[in-house]
Structure formats: C-alpha cells, structure tokens
N, C-alpha and C positions, 0 to 999 in steps of 0.2 A: 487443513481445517475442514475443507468436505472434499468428498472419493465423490466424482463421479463413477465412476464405473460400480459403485454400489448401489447408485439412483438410476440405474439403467441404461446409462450412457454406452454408444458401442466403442468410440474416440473419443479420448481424451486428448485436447492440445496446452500444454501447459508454457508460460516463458519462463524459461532457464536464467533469463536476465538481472530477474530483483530476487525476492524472495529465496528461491531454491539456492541462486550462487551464493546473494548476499554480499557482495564484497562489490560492489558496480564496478566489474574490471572487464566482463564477456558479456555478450550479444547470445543469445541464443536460442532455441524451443527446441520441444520433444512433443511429436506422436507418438499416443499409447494406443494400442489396439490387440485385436486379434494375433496371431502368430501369421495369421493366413494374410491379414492385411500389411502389417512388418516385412515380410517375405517378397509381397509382391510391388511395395515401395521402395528397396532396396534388391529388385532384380538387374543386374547387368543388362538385360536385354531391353527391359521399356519400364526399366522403376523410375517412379517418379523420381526419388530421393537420390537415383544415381543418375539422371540425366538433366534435370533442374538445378544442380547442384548445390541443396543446401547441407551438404555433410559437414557437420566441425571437425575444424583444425581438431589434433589428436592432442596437443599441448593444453586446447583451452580445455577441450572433451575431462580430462583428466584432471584439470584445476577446478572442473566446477563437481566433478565426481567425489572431491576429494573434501570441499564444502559442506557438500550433502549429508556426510558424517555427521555433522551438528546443527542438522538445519529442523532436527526436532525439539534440541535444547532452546535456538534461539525463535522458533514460531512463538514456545509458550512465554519467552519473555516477550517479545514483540509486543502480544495479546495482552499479558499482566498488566503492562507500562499502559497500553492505550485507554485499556478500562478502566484503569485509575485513573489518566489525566481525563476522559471523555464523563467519568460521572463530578471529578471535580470542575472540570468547565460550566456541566451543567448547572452547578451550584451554585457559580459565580452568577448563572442567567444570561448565560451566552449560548446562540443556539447551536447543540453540537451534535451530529452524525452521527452514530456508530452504532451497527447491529447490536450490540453488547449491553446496549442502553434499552429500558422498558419501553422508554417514550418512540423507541424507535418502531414505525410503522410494518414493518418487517419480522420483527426482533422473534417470534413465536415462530414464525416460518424458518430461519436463520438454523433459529434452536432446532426445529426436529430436524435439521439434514444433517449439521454437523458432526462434528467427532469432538465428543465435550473434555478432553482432554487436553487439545490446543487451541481453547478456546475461539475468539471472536475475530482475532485476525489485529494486524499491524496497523489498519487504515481510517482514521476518523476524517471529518471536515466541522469546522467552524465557521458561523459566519459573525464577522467581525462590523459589521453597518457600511462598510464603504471601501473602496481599491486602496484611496489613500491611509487608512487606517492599516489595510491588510499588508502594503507596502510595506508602511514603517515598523508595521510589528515585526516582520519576516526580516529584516535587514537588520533591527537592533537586537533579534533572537539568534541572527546570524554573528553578530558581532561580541556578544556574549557567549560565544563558544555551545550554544542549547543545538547547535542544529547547520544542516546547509539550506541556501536557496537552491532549490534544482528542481527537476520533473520528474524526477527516476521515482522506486519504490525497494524496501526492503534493505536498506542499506544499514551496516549497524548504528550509525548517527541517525539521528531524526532528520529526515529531509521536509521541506513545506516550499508550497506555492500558491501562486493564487490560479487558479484552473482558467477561469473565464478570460484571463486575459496569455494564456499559453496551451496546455493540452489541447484547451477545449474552442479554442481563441474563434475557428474555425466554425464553428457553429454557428447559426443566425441568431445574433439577439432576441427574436422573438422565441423562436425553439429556447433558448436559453432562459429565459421568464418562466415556461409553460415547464420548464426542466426541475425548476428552485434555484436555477446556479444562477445567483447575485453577485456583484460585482467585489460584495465583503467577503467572501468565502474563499477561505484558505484549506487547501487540503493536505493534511500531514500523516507521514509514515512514521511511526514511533519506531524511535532505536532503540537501542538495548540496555540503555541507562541503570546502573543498578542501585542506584540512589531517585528510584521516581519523586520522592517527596521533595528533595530538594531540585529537581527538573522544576516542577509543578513551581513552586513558593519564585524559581527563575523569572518565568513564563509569566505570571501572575504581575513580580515587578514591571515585567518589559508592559503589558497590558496596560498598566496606570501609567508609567512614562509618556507613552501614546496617548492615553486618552481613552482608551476602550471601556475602561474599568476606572469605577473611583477606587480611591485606595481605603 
C-alpha cells in the first residue's frame, strides 16, 4: 500500500505475520535495507541476525515465500471490501475509521504517499457507543460465520475486536481518552469476501439484533 523506501526511508521493517503471509499460521519480520547493511546483519562473525538468532525456520521461510505470490491479488481485495463496508457504515451514522474515507482527518495525506492501485489497506475501526454492545456484536458476527474474534490482522476471514480492552488494554485510560479509543470501538480487518454486499446487509442484521442500529 506505501514503499517506504520511495519516501526516503533507509530500513524498511515489515511483519511477515498478517498481511504479507496471510494465512495466520507464521510468526515473523523482514529487514529491508542496503546490501551493506543485509551483509553486515547476516555476518558469521558479529551479525546481529546470526548471533541474536532471529533466522526463520527454512519450512516457514518458504510457506510464506510461497503466499507472497498473491499477496497483491488479495491487498486489493482486502482494500475493495473495507471501503465498501467503511463508506456503508458511515451511512448507517456509525462513526468509522478508515483512510479511504474523506471524513477521515488523514485521508489527503494517505492519498499522496500511497500506491493508488492497492488502495487504502484492509483495516477500519468502528465505534459502536459502548464494550457491551461491541461484545455482543463481535460474538453474534462470530456466530454467523461474518468473521473470527481474535487480535491478529490480515487473515482471509475478517477478524474484529474490541482494542481498548485487549491490544491496547495496556494503555492508561486517560492516554486512552486523549487517543479516541472508547470503550465501543471495534477494530476490524476485512477478509476477502467476495460477496461484500451480502457481508454488509449480514453485519447490518447482527447491528439491529444488538441494538446498535434501528432497523
């Protein structure tokens, strides 16, 4: 979605984990850099990368190598799904996240780094007015087969949680206030659904069951 190293970056650290594997099976990251810096991270004698030992297993190396193959097919779906469900959320007058949206404070910044061919990215958040609403929605969105509860990203299912009380749990409530992150806000990674309208119209049911939304 954006190259650093075309905004001037000299390292690039990426997780190998969500996104790029995709499949939430491996653990992993890649340094990008210089050949000079690669070289002297990977020296027998004092590289960091062979005496620290974060080398990958050569099994996983190769399952996620093997991922990456279509890991530009599924960025631009990731992107398609989210921007559809984050400008239909907004609709409903729910407040939602996501670069991709005009409202979003960002969104012109966003726009000139990226690479406007896989658009805005897989990740929006909603906020839903309260823990217990963002609970029951995540659980009956789970139970309808829309999605997992979990914390990961990237995965071809839609994964959601509620941040404030897991990722981010950690954080002082007051930092948490001064952040935006409310107790109703749910953060979700769109999967690869190829039927978005019918995810959406899903979502939309599970939201009035709850209570979130009239119908």
């Amino acid at each position: 979605i954006i190259s650093p190293k075309k905004l001037g970056a000299d390292v690039v650290l990426h997780s190998l984990t969500k996104f790029i594997n995709g499949t939430n099976d491996t653990m992993g990251g890649v340094v990008c850099g210089s050949q000079e810096l690669i070289d002297s991270m990977r020296s027998v004698i004092d590289g960091s990368a062979m005496l620290l030992g974060p080398s990958m297993n050569s099994i996983r190396a190769a399952s996620i190598l093997k991922n990456m193959r279509t890991l530009h097919i599924r960025i631009k779906q990731h992107s398609k799904n989210a921007l559809y469900l984050a400008k239909h959320f907004e609709k409903l007058g729910l407040k939602t996240v996501y670069p991709g949206l005009a409202s979003h404070p960002s969104h012109h910044i966003f726009k000139s780094m990226m690479n406007p061919e896989y658009g805005f990215g897989g990740l929006l958040t909603l906020d839903v007015g309260s823990l217990s609403k963002a609970n029951a929605l995540m659980k009956l969105m789970q139970n309808k087969n829309l999605g997992y509860l979990a914390v990961s990203l990237g995965f071809y299912k839609t994964l959601f949680s509620a941040p404030g009380t897991s990722t981010s749990s950690e954080i002082p409530d007051e930092e948490q206030k001064e952040m935006g992150l409310t107790d109703g806000i749910i953060r979700f990674s769109i999967g690869l659904d190829n039927d978005i309208e019918r995810t959406f119209n899903s979502m939309k049911e599970c939201m009035v069951s709850v209570g979130i939304i009239k119908k």
